[in-house]
C-alpha positions in Angstrom: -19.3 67.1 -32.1 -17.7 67.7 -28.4 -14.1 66.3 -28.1 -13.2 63.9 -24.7 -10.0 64.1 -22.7 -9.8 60.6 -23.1 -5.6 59.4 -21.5 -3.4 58.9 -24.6 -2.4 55.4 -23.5 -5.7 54.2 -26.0 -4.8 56.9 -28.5 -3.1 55.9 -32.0 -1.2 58.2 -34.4 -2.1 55.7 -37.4 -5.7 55.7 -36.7 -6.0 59.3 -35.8 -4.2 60.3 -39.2 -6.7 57.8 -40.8 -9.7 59.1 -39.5 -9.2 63.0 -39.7 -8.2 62.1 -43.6 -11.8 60.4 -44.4 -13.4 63.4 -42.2 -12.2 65.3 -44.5 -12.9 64.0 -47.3 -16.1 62.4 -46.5 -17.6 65.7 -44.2 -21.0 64.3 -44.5 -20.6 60.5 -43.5 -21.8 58.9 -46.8 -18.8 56.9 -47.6 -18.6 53.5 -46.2 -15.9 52.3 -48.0 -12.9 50.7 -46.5 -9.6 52.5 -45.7 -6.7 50.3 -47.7 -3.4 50.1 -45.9 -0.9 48.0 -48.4 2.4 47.1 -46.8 2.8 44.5 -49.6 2.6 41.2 -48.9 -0.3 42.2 -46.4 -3.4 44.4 -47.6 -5.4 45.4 -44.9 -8.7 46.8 -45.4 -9.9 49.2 -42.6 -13.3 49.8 -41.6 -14.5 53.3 -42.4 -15.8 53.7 -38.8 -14.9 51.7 -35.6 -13.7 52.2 -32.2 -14.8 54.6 -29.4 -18.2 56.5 -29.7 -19.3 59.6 -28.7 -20.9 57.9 -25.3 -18.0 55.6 -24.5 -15.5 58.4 -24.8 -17.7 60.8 -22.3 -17.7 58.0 -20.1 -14.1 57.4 -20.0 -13.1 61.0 -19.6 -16.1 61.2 -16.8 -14.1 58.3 -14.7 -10.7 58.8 -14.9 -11.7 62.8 -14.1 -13.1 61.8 -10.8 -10.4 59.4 -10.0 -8.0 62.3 -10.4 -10.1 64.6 -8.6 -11.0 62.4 -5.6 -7.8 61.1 -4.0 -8.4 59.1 -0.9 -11.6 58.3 -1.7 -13.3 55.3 -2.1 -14.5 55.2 -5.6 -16.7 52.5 -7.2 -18.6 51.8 -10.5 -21.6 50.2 -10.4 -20.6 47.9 -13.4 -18.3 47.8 -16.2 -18.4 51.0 -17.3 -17.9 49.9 -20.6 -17.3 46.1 -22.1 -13.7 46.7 -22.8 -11.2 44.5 -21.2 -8.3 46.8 -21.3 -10.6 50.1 -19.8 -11.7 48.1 -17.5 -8.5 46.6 -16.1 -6.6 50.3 -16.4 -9.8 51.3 -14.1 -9.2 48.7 -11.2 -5.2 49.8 -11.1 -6.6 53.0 -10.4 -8.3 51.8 -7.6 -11.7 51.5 -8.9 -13.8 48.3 -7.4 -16.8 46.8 -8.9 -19.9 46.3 -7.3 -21.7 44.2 -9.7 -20.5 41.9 -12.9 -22.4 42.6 -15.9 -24.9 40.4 -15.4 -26.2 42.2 -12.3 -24.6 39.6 -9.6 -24.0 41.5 -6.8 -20.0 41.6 -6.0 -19.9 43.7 -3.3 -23.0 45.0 -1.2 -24.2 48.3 -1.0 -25.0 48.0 2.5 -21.2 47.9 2.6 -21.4 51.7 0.7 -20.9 54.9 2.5 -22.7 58.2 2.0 -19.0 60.0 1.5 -18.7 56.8 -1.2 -18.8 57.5 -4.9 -20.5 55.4 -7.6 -19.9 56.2 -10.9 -22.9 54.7 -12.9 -21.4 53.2 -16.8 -22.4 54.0 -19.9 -25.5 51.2 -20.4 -27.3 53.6 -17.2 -28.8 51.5 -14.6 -32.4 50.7 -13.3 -34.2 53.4 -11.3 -34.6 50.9 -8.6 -30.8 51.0 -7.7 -30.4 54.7 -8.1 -32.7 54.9 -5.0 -30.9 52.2 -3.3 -27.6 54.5 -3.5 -29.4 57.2 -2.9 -30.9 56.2 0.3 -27.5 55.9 1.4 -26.2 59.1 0.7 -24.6 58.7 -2.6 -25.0 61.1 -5.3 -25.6 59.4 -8.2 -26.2 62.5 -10.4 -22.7 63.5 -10.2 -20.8 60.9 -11.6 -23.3 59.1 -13.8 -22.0 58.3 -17.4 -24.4 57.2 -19.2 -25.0 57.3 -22.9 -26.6 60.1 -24.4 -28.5 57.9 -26.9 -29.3 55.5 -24.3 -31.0 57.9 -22.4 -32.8 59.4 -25.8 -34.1 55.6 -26.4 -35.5 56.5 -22.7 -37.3 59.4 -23.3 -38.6 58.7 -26.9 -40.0 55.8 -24.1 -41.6 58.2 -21.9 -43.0 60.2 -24.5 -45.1 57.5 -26.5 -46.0 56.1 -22.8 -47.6 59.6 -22.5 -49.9 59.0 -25.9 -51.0 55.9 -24.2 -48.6 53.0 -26.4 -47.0 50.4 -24.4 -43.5 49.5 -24.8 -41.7 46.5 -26.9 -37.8 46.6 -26.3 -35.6 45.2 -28.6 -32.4 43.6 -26.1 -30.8 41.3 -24.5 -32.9 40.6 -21.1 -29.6 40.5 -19.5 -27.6 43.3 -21.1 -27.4 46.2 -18.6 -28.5 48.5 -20.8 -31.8 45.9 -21.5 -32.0 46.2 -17.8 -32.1 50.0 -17.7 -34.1 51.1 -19.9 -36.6 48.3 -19.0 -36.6 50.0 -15.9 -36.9 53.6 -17.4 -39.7 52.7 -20.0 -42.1 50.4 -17.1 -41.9 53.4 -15.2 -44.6 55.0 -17.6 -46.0 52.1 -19.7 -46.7 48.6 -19.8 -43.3 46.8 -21.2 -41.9 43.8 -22.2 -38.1 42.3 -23.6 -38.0 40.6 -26.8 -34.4 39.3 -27.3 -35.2 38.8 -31.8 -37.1 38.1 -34.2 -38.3 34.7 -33.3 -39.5 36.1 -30.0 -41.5 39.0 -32.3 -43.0 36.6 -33.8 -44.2 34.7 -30.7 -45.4 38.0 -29.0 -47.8 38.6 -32.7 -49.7 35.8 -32.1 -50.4 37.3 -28.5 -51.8 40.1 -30.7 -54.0 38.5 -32.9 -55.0 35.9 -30.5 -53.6 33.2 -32.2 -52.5 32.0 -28.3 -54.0 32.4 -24.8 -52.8 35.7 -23.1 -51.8 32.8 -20.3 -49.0 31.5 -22.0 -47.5 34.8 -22.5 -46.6 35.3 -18.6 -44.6 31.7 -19.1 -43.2 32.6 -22.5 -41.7 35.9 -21.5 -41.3 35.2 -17.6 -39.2 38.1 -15.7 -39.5 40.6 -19.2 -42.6 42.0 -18.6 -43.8 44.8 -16.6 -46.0 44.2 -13.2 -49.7 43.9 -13.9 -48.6 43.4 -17.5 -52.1 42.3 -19.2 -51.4 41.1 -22.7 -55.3 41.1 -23.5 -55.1 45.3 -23.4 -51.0 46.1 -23.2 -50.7 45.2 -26.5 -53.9 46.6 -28.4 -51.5 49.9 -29.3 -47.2 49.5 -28.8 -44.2 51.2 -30.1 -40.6 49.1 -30.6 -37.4 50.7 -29.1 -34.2 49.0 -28.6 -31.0 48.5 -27.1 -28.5 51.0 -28.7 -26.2 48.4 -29.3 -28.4 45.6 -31.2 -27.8 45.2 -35.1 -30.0 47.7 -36.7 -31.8 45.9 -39.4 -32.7 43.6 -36.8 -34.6 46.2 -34.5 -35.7 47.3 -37.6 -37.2 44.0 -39.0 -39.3 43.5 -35.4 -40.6 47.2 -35.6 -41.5 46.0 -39.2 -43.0 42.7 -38.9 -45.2 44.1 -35.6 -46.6 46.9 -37.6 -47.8 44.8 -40.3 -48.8 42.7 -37.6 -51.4 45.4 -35.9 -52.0 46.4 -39.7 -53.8 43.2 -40.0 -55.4 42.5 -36.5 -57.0 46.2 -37.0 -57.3 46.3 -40.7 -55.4 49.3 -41.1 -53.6 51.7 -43.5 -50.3 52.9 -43.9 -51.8 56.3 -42.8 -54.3 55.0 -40.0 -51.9 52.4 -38.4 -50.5 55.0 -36.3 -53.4 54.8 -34.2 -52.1 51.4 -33.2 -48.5 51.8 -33.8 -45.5 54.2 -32.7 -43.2 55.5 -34.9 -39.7 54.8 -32.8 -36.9 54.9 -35.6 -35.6 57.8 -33.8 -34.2 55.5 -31.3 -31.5 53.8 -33.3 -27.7 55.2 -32.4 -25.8 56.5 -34.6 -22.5 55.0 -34.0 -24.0 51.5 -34.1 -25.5 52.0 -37.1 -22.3 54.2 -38.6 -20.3 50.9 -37.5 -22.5 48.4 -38.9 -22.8 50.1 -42.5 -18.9 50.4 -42.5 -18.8 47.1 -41.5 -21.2 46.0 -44.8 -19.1 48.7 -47.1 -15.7 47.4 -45.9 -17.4 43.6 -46.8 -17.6 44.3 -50.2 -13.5 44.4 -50.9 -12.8 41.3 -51.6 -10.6 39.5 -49.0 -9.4 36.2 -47.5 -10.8 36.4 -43.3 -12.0 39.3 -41.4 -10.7 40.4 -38.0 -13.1 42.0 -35.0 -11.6 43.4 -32.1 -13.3 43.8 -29.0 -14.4 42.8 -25.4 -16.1 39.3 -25.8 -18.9 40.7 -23.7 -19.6 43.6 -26.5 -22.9 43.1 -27.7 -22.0 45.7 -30.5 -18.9 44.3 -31.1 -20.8 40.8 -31.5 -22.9 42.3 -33.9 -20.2 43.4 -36.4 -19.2 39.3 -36.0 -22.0 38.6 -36.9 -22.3 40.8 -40.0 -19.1 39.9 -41.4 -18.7 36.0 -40.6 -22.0 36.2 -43.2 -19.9 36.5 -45.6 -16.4 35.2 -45.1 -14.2 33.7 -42.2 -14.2 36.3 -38.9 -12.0 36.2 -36.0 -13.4 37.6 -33.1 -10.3 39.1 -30.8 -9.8 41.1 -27.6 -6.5 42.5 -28.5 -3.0 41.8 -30.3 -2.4 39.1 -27.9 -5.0 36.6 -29.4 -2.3 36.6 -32.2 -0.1 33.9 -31.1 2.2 33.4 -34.0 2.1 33.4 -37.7 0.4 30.0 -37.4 -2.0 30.5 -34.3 -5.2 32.6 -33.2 -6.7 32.3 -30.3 -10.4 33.5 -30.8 -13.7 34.2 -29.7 -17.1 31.6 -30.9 -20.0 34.1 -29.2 -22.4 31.4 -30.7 -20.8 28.8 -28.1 -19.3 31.3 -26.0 -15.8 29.6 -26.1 -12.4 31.1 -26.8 -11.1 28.5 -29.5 -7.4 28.3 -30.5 -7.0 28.1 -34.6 -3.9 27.0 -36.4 -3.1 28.1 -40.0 -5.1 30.8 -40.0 -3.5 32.9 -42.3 -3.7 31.6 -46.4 0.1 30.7 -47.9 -0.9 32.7 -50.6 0.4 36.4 -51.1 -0.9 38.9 -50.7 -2.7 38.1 -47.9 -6.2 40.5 -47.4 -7.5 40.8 -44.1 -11.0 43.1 -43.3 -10.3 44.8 -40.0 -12.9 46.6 -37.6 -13.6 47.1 -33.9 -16.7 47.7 -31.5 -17.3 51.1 -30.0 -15.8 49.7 -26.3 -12.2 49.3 -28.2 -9.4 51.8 -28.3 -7.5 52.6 -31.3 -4.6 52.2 -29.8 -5.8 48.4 -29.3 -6.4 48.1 -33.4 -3.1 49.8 -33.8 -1.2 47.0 -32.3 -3.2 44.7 -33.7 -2.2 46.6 -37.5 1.5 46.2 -36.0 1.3 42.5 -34.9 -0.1 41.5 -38.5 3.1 43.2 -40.4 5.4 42.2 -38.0 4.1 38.8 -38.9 5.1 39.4 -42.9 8.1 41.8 -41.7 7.1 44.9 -43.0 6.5 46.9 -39.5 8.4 49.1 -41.2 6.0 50.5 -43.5 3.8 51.8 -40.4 5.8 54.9 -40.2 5.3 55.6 -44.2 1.5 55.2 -44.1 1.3 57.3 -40.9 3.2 60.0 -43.2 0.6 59.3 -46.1 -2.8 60.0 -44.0 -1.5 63.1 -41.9 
């Protein structure tokens, strides 16, 4: 796979010894096992993968590229190019303005853009309506567009299905940018509508067996359906794609429970429900699925709390939350920082969306066994610290030179 120029600064020579040693010895990917990195008193279990992906790290090299190239220039994303706190701030000390949050708010207007402007579009792509906005100004979007190679493959498995005459269910979060963009992409071609889970999968199979009024549907999934959307015909023959990002036995379940659903409304076969039914597994990334296993294979080492790190706003990283608080007290953390003391973490709830601050988080016992993992937004060099912060903690820092020595 291609290598990025990504700037050293979210680099770590722990977690770059660690990795190349399980690529090694795990060439073809099948080992999900945790990585275990004893200093003693602490045992810290190590996701097999975590961090940057293959699209976040194009993206990064893409933007700090044309910031180097362009000096003098005004030089804008369009959004967070990625949901990592840190990236993002290092990006505005460059220089780099914002001209929408990540919920689409407009922050500055592009009436206020000029054609010798650039916009660098993120990683989740944007809507084809605001490419021809920036376009009509001047702006060359093409140029300096980093979007995610698997996003953009969920949008042309899309348009190809559109062409065999399947509308389009999409798996996201209405407001994720991503959601947003490949909305966009995918209406282009087909009928579409948003379902945000399984609950709503199950609301939008009673629209196909006419268990409730095609009415109730324009109410029920107001602003996630494409214009002159007509659930009495748009939903006779659909295929399921998703937003990279979402947990993948999730997206999986929907495109599951809506096949057997058109099985039953049609009466059809495993072999004839194709007629009714796209096959979409395609569209599932491979980095969020990687991360998820290795988050369910580092879960089976038994431990005391689990640690994510990650931008609050990471629906990825939320994900991999989500998977491990399952089984065991999580912590949900944008960096070292969030570790206060021995005593005190100061953490993410994403089910109340509150940063809560937890004393005596760490058992008396010893050892102590802490599960550790990140989303595909953070930088190594982020679960570095955090690695140093935790044995700095039980005063064994000094053991981080030893297991660097023990993985190169």
């Amino acid at each position: 796979m291609k290598t990025f120029n990504v700037p050293i600064i979210y680099r770590s020579p722990l977690i770059n010894a660690i990795k190349g040693r399980r690529r090694q010895l795990d060439k073809m990917k099948k080992d999900f096992t945790a990585t275990l990195l004893d200093f003693g008193p602490l045992r810290i279990y190590l996701a097999r993968h975590f961090g940057f992906c293959y699209g976040v790290e194009n993206a990064i090299e893409i933007s700090f590229r044309t910031i180097d190239e362009n000096p003098g220039k005004r030089i804008f994303l369009l959004s967070e190019m990625i949901h990592n706190p840190q990236v993002n701030a290092d990006l505005r000390e460059r220089g780099v303005r914002f001209l929408q949050d990540t919920q689409g708010k407009q922050m500055i207007p592009f009436q206020d853009l000029q054609a010798e402007d650039i916009v660098i579009i993120p990683a989740f792509g944007t809507t084809l309506e605001i490419e021809k906005e920036l376009n009509s100004i001047g702006i060359t979007t093409e140029k300096y567009n980093t979007t995610c190679p698997f996003v953009e493959k969920v949008w042309n498995r899309s348009d190809q299905i559109a062409e065999k005459g399947f509308s389009i269910v999409i798996h996201g979060k209405p407001k994720h940018e991503e959601t947003r963009a490949t909305f966009s992409h995918a209406s282009l071609n087909a009928p579409s509508v948003i379902v945000n889970d399984m609950n709503e999968a199950v609301e939008l199979g009673k629209y196909i067996r006419g268990e409730k009024p095609a009415a109730e549907l324009y109410n029920e999934f107001n602003g996630r359906f494409s214009a002159g959307f007509d659930a009495t015909i748009h939903l006779q023959r659909i295929g399921v794609v998703n937003q990279t990002t979402q947990l993948a036995t999730d997206t999986q379940a929907i495109a599951d429970f809506l096949k057997l659903t058109m099985k039953e409304k049609y009466g059809l076969n495993d072999e004839t429900v194709g007629e009714r039914f796209a096959d979409t597994r395609d569209t599932l990334c491979y980095a969020t699925n990687d991360n998820q296993s290795a988050a369910t294979g580092m879960l089976d080492a038994a431990a005391d709390l689990a640690i994510v790190v990650g931008g609050y706003n990471s629906s990825n990283t939320t994900h991999l939350v989500e998977l491990c608080e399952k089984k065991l007290v999580t912590y949900f953390i944008q960096s070292e920082e969030n570790l206060i003391s021995e005593e005190n973490i100061l953490h993410y709830d994403f089910h109340t969306k509150q940063e809560l601050l937890t004393a005596g988080f760490l058992p008396g016992h010893r050892p102590v066994t802490v599960l550790l993992t990140s989303g595909a937004s953070c930088p190594d060099a982020v679960v570095e610290a955090v690695i140093r912060k935790l044995s700095s903690i039980y005063k064994v820092e000094e053991k981080m030179d030893e297991l660097i020595r023990q993985f190169s």
